[in-house]
C-alpha positions as CSV (number, residue, x, y, z in Angstrom):
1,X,1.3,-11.0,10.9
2,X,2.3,-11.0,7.1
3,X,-0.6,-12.4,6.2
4,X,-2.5,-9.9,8.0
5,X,-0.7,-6.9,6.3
6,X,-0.4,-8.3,3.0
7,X,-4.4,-8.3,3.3
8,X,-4.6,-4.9,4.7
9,X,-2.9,-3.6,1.9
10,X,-4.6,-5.3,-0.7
11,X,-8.1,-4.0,1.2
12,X,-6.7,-0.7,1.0
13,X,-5.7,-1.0,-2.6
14,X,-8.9,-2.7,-4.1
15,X,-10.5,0.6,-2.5
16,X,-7.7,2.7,-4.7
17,X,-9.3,0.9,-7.9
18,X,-13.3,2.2,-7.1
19,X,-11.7,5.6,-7.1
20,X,-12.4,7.6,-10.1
21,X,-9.0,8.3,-12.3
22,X,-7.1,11.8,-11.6
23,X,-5.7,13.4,-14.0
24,X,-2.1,12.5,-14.4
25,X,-2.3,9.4,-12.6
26,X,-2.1,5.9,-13.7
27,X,-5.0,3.7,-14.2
28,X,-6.1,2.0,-11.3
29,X,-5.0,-1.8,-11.9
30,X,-1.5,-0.3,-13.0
31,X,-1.4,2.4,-10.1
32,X,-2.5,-0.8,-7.9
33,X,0.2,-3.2,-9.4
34,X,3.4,-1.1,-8.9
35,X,1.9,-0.2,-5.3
36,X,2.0,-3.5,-4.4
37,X,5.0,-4.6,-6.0
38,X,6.6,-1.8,-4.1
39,X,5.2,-2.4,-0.6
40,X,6.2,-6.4,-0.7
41,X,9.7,-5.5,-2.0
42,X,9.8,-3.3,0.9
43,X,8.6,-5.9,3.2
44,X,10.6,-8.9,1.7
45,X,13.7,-6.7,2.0
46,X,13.0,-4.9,5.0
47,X,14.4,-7.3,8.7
48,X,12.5,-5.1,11.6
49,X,9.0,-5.7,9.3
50,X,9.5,-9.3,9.0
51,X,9.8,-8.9,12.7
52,X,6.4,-7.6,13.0
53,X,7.6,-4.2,13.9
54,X,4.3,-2.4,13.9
55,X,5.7,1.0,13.7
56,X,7.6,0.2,10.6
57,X,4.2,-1.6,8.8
58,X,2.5,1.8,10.0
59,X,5.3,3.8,8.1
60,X,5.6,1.9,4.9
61,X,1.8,2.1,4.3
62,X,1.8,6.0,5.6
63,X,4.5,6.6,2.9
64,X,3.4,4.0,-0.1
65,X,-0.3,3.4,0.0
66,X,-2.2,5.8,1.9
67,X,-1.0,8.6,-0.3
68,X,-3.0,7.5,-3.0
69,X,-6.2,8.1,-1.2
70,X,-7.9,11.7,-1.3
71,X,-9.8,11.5,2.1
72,X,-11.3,14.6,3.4
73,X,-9.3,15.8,6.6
């Protein structure tokens, strides 16, 4: 199941970096880097996602990756 996520997150990350740069943000490998140093803190840290607690994984990435993506509603 980790290994799942963790490749989930990276998918949705490497997509992060074909992005073009906003203005104010970071540059992509660095906005990339602290994502994911955040998210597998969170995960390493975090019982109920060890667990495989879907609704957890869909939280954490709701909160700390998919933010980052400007995707028409």
């Amino acid at each position: 199941m980790m290994k799942k996520f963790a490749s989930f997150c990276l998918g949705l990350l490497l997509a992060m970096a074909s992005m073009q740069t906003r203005a104010g943000m970071p540059e992509p490998d660095a906005l990339i880097k602290d994502t994911v140093r955040d998210v597998l803190q969170i995960v390493k840290e975090d019982k109920d996602i060890k667990a495989g607690n879907q609704q957890k994984i869909i939280d954490l990435v709701d909160a700390k990756v998919l933010p980052h993506f400007n995707l028409p509603a």
